[in-house]
C-alpha positions in Angstrom: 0.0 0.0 0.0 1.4 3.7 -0.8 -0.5 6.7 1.2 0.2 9.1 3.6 -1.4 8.2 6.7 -1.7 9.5 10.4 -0.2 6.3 12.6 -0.7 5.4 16.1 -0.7 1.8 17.5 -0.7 0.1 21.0 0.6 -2.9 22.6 -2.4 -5.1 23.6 -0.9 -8.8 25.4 0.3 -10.4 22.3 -0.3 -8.1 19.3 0.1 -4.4 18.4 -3.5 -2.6 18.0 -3.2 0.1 15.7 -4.5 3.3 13.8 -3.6 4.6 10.5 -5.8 7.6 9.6 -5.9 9.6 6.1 -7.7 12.3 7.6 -4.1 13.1 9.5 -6.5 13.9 12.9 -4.3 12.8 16.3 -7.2 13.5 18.8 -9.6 11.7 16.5 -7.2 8.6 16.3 -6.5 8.5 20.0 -9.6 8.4 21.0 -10.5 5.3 18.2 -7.3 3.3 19.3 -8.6 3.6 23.1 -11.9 2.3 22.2 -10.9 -0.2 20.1 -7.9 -1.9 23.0 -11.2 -2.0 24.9 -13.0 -3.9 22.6 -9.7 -6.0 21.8 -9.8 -7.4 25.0 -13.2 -7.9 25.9 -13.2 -10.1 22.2 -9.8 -11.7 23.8 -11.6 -12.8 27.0 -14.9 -13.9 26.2 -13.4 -15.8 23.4 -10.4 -16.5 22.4 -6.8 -14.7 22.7 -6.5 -12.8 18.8 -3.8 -14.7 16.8 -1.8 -12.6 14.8 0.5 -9.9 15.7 -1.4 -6.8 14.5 -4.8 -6.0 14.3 -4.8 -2.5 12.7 -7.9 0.0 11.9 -7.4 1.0 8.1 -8.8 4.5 6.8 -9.1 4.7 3.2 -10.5 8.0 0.8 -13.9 8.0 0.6 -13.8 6.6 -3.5 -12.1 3.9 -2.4 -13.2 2.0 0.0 -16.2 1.0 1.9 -15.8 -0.6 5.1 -15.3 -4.4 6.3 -13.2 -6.3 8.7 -10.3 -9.4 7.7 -8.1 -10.8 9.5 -5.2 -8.4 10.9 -7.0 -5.3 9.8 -10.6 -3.4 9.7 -10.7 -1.4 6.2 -13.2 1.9 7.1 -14.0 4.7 4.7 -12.6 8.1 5.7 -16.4 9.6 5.9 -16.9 6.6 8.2 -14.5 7.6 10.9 -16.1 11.2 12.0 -19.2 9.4 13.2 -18.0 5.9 14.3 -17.3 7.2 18.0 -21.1 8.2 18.5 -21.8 4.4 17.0 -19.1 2.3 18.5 -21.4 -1.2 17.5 -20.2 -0.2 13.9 -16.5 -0.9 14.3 -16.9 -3.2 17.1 -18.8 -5.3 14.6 -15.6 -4.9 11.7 -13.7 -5.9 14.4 -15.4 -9.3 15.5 -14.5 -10.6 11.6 -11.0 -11.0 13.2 -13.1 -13.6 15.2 -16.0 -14.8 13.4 -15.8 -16.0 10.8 -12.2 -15.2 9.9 -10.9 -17.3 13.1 -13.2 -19.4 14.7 -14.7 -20.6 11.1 -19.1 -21.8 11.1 -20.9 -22.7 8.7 -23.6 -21.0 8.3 -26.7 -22.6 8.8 -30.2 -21.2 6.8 -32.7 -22.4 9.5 -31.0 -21.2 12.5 -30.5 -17.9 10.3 -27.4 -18.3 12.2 -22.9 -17.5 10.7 -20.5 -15.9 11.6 -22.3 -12.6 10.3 -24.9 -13.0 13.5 -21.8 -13.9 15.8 -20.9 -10.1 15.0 -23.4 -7.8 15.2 -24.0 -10.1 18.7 -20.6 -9.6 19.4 -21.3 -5.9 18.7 -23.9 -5.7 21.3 -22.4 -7.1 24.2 -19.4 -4.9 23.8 -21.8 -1.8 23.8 -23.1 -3.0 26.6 -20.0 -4.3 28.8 -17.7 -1.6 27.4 -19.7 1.5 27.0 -22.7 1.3 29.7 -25.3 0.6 26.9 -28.0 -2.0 25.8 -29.7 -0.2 23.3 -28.3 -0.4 19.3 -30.3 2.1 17.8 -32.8 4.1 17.6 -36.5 2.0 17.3 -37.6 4.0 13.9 -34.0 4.1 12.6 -34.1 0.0 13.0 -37.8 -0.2 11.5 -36.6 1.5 8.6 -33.2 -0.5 7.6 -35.1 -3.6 8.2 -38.0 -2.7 5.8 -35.0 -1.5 3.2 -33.2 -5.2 3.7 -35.7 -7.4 5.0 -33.9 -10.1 3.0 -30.6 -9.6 5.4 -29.3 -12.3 6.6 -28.4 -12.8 10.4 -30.9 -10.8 11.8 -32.6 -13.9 13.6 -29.6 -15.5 14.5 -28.6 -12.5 16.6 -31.7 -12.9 18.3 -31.0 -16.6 18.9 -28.0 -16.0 20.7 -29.2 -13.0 22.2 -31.9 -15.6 23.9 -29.6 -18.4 25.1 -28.0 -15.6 26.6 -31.0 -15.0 28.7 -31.7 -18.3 29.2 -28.7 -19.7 30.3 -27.6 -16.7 32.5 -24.4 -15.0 31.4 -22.3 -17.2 33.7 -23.0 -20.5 31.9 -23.6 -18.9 28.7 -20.4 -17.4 28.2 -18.9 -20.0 29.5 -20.3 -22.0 27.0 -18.9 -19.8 24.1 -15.8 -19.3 25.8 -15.0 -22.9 25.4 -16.3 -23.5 21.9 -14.6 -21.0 20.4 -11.2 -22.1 21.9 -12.0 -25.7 21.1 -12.2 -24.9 17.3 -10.1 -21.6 17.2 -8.3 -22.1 13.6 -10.7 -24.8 12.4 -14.5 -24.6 10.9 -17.4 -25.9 12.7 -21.2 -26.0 11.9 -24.0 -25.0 14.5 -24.6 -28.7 15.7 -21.3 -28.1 17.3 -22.2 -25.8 18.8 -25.0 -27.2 20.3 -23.3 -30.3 21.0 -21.4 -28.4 23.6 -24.2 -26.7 25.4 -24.3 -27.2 28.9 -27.3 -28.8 30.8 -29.8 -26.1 32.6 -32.7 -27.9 34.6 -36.5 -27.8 32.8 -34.7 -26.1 29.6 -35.1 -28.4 26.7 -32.9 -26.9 24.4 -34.4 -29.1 21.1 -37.6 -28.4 21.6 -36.6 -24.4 21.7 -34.7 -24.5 18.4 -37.4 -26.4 17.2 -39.8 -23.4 18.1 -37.3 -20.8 17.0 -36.9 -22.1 13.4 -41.0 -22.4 12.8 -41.6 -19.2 13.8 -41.6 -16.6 10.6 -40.1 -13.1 11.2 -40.9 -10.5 12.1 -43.2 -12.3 14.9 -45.0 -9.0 16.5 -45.5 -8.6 19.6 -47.5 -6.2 21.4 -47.0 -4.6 24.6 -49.2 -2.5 26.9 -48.2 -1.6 31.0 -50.3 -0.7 33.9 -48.1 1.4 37.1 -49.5 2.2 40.2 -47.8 3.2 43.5 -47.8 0.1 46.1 -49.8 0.1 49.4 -46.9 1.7 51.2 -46.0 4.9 48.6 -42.5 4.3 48.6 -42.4 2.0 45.2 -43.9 1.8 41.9 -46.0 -1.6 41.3 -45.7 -2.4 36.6 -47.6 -4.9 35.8 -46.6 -5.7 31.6 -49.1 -7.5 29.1 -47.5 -9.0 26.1 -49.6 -10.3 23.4 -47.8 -12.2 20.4 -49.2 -12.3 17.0 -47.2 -15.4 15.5 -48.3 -18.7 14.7 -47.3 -21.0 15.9 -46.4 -19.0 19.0 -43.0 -18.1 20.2 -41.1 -19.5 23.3 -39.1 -16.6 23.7 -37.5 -14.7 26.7 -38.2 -11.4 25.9 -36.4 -8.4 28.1 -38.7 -5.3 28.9 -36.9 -1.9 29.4 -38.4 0.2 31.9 -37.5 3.5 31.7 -37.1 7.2 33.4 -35.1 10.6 32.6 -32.9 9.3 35.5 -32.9 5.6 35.2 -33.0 2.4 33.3 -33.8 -1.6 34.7 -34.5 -4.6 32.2 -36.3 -7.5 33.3 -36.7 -10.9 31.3 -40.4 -12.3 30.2 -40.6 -15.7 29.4 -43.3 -15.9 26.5 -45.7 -18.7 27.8 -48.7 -18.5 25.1 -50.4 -15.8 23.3 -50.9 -13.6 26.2 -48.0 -13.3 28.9 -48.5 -11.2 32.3 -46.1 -10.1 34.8 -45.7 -7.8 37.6 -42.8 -5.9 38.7 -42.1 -3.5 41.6 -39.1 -1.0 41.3 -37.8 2.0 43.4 -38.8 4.9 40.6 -42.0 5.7 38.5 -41.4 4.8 35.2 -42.2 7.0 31.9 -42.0 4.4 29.4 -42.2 0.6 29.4 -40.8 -0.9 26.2 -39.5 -3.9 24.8 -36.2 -4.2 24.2 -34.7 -3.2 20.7 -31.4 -5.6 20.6 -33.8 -9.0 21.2 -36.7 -8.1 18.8 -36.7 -7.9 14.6 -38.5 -4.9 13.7 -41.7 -4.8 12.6 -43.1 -3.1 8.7 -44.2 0.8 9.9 -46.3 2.5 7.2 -45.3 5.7 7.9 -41.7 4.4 7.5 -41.7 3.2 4.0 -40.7 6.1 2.1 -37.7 6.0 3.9 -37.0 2.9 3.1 -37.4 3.2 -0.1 -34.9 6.7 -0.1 -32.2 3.8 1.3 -32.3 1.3 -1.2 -32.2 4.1 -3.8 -29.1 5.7 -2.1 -27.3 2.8 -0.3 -27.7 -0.2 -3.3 -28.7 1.7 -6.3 -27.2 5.2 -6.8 -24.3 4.8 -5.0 -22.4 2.2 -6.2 -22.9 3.7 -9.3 -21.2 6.6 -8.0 -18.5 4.7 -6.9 -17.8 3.1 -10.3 -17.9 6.5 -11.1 -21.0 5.9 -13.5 -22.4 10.0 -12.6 -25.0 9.7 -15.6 -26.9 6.7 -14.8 -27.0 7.0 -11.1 -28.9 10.7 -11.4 -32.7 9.4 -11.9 -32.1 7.0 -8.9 -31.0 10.1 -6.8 -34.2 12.3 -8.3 -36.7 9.6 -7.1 -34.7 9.6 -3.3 -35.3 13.4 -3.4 -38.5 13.0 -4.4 -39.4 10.7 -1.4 -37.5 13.0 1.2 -36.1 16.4 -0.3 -34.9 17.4 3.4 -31.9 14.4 3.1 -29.0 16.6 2.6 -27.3 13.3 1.5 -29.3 13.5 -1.5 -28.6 16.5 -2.6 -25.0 16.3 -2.0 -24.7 13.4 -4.2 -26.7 14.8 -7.1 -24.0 18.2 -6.8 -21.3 15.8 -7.0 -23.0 13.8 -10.4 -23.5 17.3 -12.1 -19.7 18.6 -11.5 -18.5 15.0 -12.7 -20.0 15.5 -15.6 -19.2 19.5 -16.1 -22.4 20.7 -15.5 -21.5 23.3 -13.1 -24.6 25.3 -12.9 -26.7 22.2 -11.8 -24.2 21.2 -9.2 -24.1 24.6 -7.8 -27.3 24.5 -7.2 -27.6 20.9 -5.0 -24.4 21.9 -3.3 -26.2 24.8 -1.8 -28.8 23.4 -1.0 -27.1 20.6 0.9 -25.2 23.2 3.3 -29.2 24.1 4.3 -30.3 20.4 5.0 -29.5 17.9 7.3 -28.3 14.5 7.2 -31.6 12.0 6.7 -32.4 10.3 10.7 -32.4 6.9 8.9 -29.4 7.2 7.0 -26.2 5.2 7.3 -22.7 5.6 8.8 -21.1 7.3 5.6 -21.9 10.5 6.4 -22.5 13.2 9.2 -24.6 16.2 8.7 -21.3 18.9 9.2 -19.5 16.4 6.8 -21.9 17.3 3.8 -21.7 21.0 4.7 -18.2 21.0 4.7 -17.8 19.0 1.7 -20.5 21.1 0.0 -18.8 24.4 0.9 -15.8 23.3 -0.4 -17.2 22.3 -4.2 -18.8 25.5 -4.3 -15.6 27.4 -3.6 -14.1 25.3 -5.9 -16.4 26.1 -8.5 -16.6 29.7 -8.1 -12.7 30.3 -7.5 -13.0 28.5 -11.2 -15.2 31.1 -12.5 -12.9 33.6 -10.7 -15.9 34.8 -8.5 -13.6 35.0 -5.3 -16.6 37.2 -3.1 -18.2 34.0 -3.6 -15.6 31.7 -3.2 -14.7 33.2 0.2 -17.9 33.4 1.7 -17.8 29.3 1.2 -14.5 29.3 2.2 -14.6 30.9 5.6 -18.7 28.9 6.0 -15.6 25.8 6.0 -13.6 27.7 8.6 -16.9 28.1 11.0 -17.8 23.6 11.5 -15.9 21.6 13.0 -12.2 20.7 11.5 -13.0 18.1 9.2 -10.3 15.8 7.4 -8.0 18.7 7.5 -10.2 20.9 5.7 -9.8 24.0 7.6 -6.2 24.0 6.4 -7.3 23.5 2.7 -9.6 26.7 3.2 -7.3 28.3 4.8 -4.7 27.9 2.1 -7.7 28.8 -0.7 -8.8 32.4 1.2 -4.8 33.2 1.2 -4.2 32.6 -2.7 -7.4 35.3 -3.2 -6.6 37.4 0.0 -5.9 40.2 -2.8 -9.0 39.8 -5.2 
């Protein structure tokens, strides 16, 4: 490989964790390499110890790369990096390849919905949780959405799954459990039967008949919760009793965790689903505001409302952007028209059409979608490629480029210092810098 990159790397037991960065930002790379020894470690221990003698997170320009983890490194596009701190399960998942299935090799089976895929975006979970003080993934409507745009996605079941033994098992046995398989056939491939084969015994769990269930029941099963709180006899607690009434047939034998909720607090508690129509009551200390089910153990289900924005991410995400990529401006544009059609707010939209229309030297057009972008904001449901002060900045800058072209500087340098005013993005405040002292004089 030949680049110039920003380097920083770690000693971690064995192997050297490391950062190389394009976008040349030493804060922003410290800050990475710190959460990613934590999330080396926790992999390490609940595990197996990594094998090789680097593991290194690999920043590539934006038009040439997209993201994925291999073995010894984690390739992540540069546009990727500015938001990645604020969604840690993103890199935590790239980073559990080095694991599953690039290590500890599974065969992936179709019933279980269950590979190495599942493993990570599990993986990813539990090192929100254990690392960063967090259970929840994303946002509810954000996960509606991608899951209407990709319903076909593999693995999203097979999280579940093991998100379920978890619960049933307790985490003691549980990871106990995967602590030992994956050590057992660290190097090798295995299927899921041997995985079950070393699951240990837990009195009145009949771990066939479960699987059994958990393969005849479609997705998404729905399940609907209502809550009832009242203060107990004495005053000092708050009494919750939960209703949970499944739509799936046949019905699901689920634990299902319930998040009860405050500004000031959080407790989950675990329901096991015993027929259409499961009660329970729970007393806590504080008065809750919202009683939920938990978004990391249930597939989301279609929203009306939602579709359109679906629809704007399969346009974007599978459609008009790899055309982009294969730098193909012309035939991506009617894609991008029909995404701002849906949603004309999603500055992402508009961005990418500027950038089509200057590809192809139609300057006027692009000025035009490049301002506009600086006045939108990033889609809620969009992905990681972006942030919202990313497409200003990067819109700002075309348009000075375009107008220091045209040799209209007043314009150019009110883009210029708009660049000077967000945050210090991939070194762009330098490049603006530079720009409004060439034209200091015009």
């Amino acid at each position: 490989m030949i680049g110039r990159w920003y380097k920083t790397n770690k000693k971690v037991g064995q192997s050297e964790v490391g950062v190389w960065l394009v976008s040349h930002k030493p804060e922003l790379a410290e800050r990475l390499l710190e959460k990613m020894e934590k999330i080396f470690r926790f992999y390490s221990e609940i595990y197996t110890a990594y094998p090789l003698p680097t593991l290194t997170y690999l920043e590539f320009p934006n038009d040439y790369a997209a993201w994925n983890g291999f073995l010894k490194v984690v390739f992540m596009r540069e546009s990727a990096t500015w938001g990645i701190l604020d969604d840690i399960e993103f890199i935590a998942h790239e980073m559990a390849h080095n694991w599953w299935p690039n290590y500890i090799g599974l065969r992936r089976n179709e019933e279980l919905d269950l590979d190495g895929e599942a493993f990570c975006d599990f993986s990813a979970a539990l090192a929100n949780e254990f690392l960063f003080g967090s259970v929840k993934k994303q946002e509810r409507a954000k996960e509606s959405v991608w899951f209407m745009a990709y319903p076909e996605e593999k693995h999203q079941k097979g999280r579940l799954l093991l998100h379920n033994l978890r619960l049933i098992y307790g985490d003691q046995l549980f990871f106990k459990w995967i602590t030992n398989f994956s050590k057992n056939y660290k190097g090798r491939r295995a299927g899921v039967e041997d995985i079950f084969a070393m699951a240990p015994q837990k009195e009145g769990f009949d771990l066939n008949g479960f699987l059994k269930n958990w393969v005849q029941v479609k997705i998404p099963p729905v399940f609907e919760l209502k809550y009832e709180k009242n203060k107990t006899k004495s005053g000092n607690r708050h009494e919750i009793m939960v209703t949970i009434h499944q739509h799936s047939n046949p019905l699901a034998r689920w634990h299902i965790p319930v998040l009860i909720r405050s500004k000031d607090a959080e407790i989950q508690k675990v329901l096991e689903l015993t027929g259409e129509i499961t009660k329970s009551r729970f007393e806590i200390e504080f008065e809750p505001e919202e009683v939920l089910l938990d978004p990391n153990y249930i597939i989301p289900k279609r929203v009306p409302e939602f579709q359109k924005y679906a629809d704007v991410l399969v346009l974007i995400d599978a459609t008009a952007f790899p055309l982009i990529f294969k730098k193909n401006y012309q035939d991506c544009l009617p894609f991008l028209f029909k995404a701002l059609e849906l949603d004309e707010e999603n500055a992402e939209t508009h961005y990418l059409i500027g950038r089509a229309y200057k590809s192809l030297n139609q300057s006027d057009k692009a000025k035009g979608f490049f301002s506009t972008a600086t006045a939108k904001t990033l889609g809620w449901y969009m992905g990681n490629r972006y942030t919202t002060d990313q497409l200003h900045v990067y819109s700002h800058w075309e348009l000075a480029q375009i107008f220091l072209k045209e040799r209209n500087y007043n314009l150019a340098r009110k883009n210029l210092e708009s660049i000077l005013k967000k945050p210090d993005i991939e070194g762009y405040h330098a490049k603006a810098s530079d720009e409004l002292d060439k034209i200091k004089n015009f």
